[in-house]
N, C-alpha and C positions, 0 to 999 in steps of 0.2 A: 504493500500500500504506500506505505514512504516513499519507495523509487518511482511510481507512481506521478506520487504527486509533485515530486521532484524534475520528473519529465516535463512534469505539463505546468509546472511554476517555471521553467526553463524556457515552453514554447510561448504562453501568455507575455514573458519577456522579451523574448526576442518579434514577438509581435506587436507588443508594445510600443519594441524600440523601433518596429519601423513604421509604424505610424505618427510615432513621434518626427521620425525626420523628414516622414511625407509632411507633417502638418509644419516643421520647422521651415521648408524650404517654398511652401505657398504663399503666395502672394495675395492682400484685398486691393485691389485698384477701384478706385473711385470716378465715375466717369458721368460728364456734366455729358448730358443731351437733351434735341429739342424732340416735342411730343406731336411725330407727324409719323404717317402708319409706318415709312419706311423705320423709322428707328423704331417702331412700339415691334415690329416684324426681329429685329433684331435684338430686343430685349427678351422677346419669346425665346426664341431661338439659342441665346446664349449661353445655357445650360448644358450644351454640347459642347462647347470651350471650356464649361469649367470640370467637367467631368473628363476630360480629355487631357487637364494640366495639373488639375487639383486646385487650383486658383479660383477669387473668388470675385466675383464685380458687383459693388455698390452703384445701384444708378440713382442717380438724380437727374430726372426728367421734368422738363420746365417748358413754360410757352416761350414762344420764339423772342419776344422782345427781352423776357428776364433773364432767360440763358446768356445772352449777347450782355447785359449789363453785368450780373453778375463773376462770367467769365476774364470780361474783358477784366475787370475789378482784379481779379484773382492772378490774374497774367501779368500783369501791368506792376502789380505791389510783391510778385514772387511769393502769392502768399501760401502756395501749395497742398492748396486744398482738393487739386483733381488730378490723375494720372493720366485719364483721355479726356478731351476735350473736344465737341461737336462745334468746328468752325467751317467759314465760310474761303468762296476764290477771293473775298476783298479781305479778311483779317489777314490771311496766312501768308503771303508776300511780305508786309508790312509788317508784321511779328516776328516773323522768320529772320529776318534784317535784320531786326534790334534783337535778336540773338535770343529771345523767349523762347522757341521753340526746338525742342530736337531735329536734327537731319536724321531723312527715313531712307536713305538709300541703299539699307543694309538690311531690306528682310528677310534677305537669305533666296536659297536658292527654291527655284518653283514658284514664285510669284509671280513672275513674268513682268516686269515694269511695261515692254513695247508695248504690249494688248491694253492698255488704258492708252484712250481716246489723245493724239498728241496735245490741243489746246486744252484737256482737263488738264493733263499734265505741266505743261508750261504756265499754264493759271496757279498752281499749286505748289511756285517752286521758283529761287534765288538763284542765277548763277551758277543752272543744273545742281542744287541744292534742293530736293525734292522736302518739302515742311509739314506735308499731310497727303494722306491718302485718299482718293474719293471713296463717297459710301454710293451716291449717286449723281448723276448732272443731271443739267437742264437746260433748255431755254422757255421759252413760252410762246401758247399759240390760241387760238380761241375753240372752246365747247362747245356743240349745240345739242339741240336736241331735235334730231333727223325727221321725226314725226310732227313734232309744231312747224317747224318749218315746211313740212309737208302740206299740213293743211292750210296752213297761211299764205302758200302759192309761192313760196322764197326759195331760188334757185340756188346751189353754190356751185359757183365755177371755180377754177383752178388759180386767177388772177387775184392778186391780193387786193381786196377792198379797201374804201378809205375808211375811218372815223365816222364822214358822215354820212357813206352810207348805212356802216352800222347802226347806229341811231337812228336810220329810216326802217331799218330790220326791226330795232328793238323796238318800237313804237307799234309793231303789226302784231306783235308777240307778248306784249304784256296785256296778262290778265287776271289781275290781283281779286278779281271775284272768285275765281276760280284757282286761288292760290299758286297763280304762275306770277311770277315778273320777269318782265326784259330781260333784263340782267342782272346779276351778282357781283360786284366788281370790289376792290378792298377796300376797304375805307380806316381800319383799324391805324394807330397814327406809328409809324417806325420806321424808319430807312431803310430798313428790309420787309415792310409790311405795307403800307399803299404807299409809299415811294421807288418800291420794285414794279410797280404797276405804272405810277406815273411818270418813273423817269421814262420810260423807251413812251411812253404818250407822248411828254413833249417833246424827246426827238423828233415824233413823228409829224410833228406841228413843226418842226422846225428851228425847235429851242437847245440851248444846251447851257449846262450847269456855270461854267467862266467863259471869261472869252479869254484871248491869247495871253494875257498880261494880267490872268488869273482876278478881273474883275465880277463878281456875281452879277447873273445875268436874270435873277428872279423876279424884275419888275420890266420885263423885256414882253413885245405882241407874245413871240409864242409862247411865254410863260401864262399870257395873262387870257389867250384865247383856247390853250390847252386844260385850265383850270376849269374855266366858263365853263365849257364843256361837259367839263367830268362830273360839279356839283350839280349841271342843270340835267345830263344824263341819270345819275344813281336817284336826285331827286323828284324827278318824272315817272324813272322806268324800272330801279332799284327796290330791294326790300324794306321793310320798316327794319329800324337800327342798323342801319349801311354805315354809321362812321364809326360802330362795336364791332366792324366785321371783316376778319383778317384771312388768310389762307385756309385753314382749316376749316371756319364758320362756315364760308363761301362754299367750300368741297362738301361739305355736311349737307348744307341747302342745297345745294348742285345733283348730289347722290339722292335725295331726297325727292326729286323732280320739281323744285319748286324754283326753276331757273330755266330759262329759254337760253339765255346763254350766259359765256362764262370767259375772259380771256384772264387765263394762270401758269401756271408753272406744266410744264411739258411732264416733267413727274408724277402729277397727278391723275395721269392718266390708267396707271396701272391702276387706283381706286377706283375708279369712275366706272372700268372696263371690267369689276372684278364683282358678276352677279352675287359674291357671297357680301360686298357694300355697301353693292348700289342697286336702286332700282330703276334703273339709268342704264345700263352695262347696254343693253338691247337696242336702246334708242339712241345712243349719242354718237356724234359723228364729229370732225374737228378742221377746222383750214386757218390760216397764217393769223397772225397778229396785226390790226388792220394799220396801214398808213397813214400818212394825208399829206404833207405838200414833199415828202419824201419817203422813200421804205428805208433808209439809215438808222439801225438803233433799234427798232419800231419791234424785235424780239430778244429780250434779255439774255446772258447768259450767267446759268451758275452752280456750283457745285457745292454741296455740303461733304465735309471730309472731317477724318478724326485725326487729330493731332495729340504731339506728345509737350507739356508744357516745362521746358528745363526746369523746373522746380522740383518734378517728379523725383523722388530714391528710389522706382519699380520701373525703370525704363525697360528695363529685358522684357518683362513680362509684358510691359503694354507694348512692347514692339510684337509679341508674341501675336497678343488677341489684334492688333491690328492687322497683323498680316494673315489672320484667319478670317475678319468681318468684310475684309476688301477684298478677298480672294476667287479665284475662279470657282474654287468649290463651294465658297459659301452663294455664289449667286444661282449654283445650280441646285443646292439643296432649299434653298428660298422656293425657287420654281416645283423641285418637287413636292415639297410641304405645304406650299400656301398657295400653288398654281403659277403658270410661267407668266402669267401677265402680269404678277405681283412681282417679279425679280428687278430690283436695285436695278434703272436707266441709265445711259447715257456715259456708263465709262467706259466699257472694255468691248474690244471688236466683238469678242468670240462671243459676246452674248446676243450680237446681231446678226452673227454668222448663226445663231442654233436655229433650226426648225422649229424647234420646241417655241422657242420664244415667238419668232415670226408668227408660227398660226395663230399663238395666242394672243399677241399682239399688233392689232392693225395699226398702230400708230409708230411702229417702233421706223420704220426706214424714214419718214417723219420728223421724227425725234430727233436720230442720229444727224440727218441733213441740216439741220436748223442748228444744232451746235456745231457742228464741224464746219458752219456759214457763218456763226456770227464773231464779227471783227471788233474785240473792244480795244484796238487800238484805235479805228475808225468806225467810231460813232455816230456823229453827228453832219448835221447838213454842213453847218464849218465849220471849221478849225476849231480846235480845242486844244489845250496843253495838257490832256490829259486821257487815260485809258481807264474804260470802263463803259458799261452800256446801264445797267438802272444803275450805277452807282459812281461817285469817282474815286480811284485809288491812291488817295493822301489818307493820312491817320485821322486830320479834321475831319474828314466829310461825316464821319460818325456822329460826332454832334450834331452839327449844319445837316444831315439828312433826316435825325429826329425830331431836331427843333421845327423846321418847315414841315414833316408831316404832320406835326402837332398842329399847325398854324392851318393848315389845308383841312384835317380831320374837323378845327372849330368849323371855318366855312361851310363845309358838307352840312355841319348840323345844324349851324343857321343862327350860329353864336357872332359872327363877325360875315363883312362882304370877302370877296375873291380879291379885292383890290387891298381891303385893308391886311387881308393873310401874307398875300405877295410884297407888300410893304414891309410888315413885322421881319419877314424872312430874309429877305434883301437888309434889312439891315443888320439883322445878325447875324447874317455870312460877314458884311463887309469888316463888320467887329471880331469875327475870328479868325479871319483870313490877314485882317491887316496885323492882330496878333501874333499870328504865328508867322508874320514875315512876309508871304508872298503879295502884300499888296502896301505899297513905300508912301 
């Protein structure tokens, strides 16, 4: 009985002890993201990373304006509260520079860097200096719903419409008795929330964020006939609370049927298209992002990626899980678990090359065309000192693109005129812009 027990107090230890060094050698990473299906798809999911490492992921999941505040916070003061962090194509250049960020050029072998899309890559990277990895791209195009337009006698050709003919569409199409409206369009206030909307609008008008010698150009026609537009459109043809209503609200209403149309992010199409979200999948159909006195700009581009913030002490490990959430195989286990039309868009060939995906995705050759076209070095109608299509890539515009959607978001609501918003906005560009140097 002794030798016994002696055995098995011998094997209880030596199993002990290696649990102990499996549990010594695991990792918790802490990982800020924004709460849009593709990441809630990869929070599901990630339970196979950690089973597969031992490792453990704390998520904090947040709407898109707090993530962006709270992170930049945390990056900015080293304060090292996050191992991954859910950034954008305009932080991560700019981060990367001021040396915040890890270089990812080292995830080892079988990753394949080529097969992501070269402009995702070049957006996401210093001096071949790769700072983040995509989770998915984008640009944007307009939703409809194939059926109302059907019955409302609306043809769509192949040629890219303007503005105003959209607004002749949307006016045949809303009918808020019948719980449809016109359109859905952002209105929620954030530089990545209706200013992702209405920068490539004023492009399309004509306008653009400075002129050469980096004067703000916000109380300029096309700023101030691009505005007109927007609040006289969402407040004719819009839902009630259009200036509470950001990407996701929009997609909800959208999936929901209660939107004749919809111009958003190209990513969203995997929802729309995806009968287990929508009740929409069957009826919706999708063409360009409309113009008006130019098509420059007039379709965004952009990328959410996961980055590593030098502050991190777990880099091995989050180099790990990023080079598993980015990966070829995580986008084909996506497809097979949650369906191919739900697979993370817009980065890597091979996922344009699958069958798999094409059938289930009719918008995918679409998609990929419309990023692989859009030039945010050239933007705008003219000249600009700067790159970017809804956004410009200086460290200010963060501000200056909050401040002004805030200022546009009152107008919608009908708290102030479009002239006094363009006012307010105009002059607090010219207050941080002349701060921080570029304007003498």
């Amino acid at each position: 009985m002794s030798i016994k027990r002696t055995l098995l107090g011998m094997a209880i230890t030596a199993a002990t002890l290696t649990a102990l060094a499996a549990s010594a050698s695991a990792e918790e990473l802490t990982i800020a993201t924004v709460n849009n299906a593709d990441m809630i798809i990869m929070q599901k999911l990630s339970p196979e990373w950690e089973q597969k490492t031992g490792n453990k992921l704390n998520w904090v999941v947040l709407e898109e304006n707090v993530l962006r505040q709270r992170v930049t916070t945390d990056i900015a003061t080293k304060g090292g509260s996050f191992d991954v962090v859910t950034i954008g194509a305009y932080e991560t250049p700019i981060w990367g520079e001021k040396g915040w960020l890890n270089t990812l050029n080292d995830l080892g072998d079988g990753y394949d860097y080529p097969d992501i899309f070269e402009p995702v890559r070049n957006g996401l990277s210093v001096k071949d200096n790769l700072y983040a990895v995509p989770f998915y791209a984008e640009s944007s195009f307009t939703f409809y719903r194939k059926d109302l337009f059907e019955k409302a006698g609306i043809e769509v050709g192949k040629d890219q419409i303007t503005y105003d003919q959209f607004a002749e569409m949307v006016a045949k199409l809303h009918d808020p008795d019948n719980g449809i409206y016109g359109t859905c369009q952002r209105g929620k206030a954030g530089w990545g929330e209706n200013m992702a909307f209405i920068g490539p609008m004023v492009n399309a008008f004509g306008g653009r964020w400075f002129d050469m010698d980096w004067q703000p150009q916000l109380t300029s026609e096309p700023w101030k006939k691009a505005i007109n537009y927007y609040v006289d459109l969402l407040t004719q043809y819009g839902p009630p609370g259009a200036p509470a209503n950001g990407h996701n609200e929009n997609r909800a209403l959208f999936a929901d049927g209660k939107c004749a149309t919809w111009i958003d992010a190209t990513s969203a199409a995997g929802y729309i298209y995806n009968p287990k979200d929508s009740r929409v999948a069957d009826k919706t159909g999708f063409f360009q992002a409309p113009k008006e006195v130019t098509d420059k700009g007039t379709g965004w581009f952009w990328a959410w990626a996961l980055a590593i913030p030098s502050s991190s002490t777990k880099v091995d490990a989050a180099k790990d899980f990023l080079k598993w959430a980015t990966s070829k195989e995580y986008i084909a286990m996506v497809g097979e678990k949650e369906g191919w039309v739900a697979a993370p868009p817009g980065t890597r060939a091979s996922t344009y090359a699958n069958p798999k995906y094409q059938e289930a995705a009719p918008f995918a050759d679409t998609v990929k065309n419309a990023i692989l076209a859009t030039n945010p070095a050239d933007p705008t109608l003219e000249k600009v000192p700067y790159t970017g299509v809804q956004f410009v890539a200086i460290p200010e515009f963060q501000g200056i693109g909050n401040y002004v959607g805030q200022q546009i978001s009152a107008a919608l609501a009908g708290q102030q005129s479009v002239d006094q918003a363009l006012e307010n906005a105009q002059q607090f560009a010219v207050r941080e812009m002349t701060k921080a140097g570029y304007i003498k």
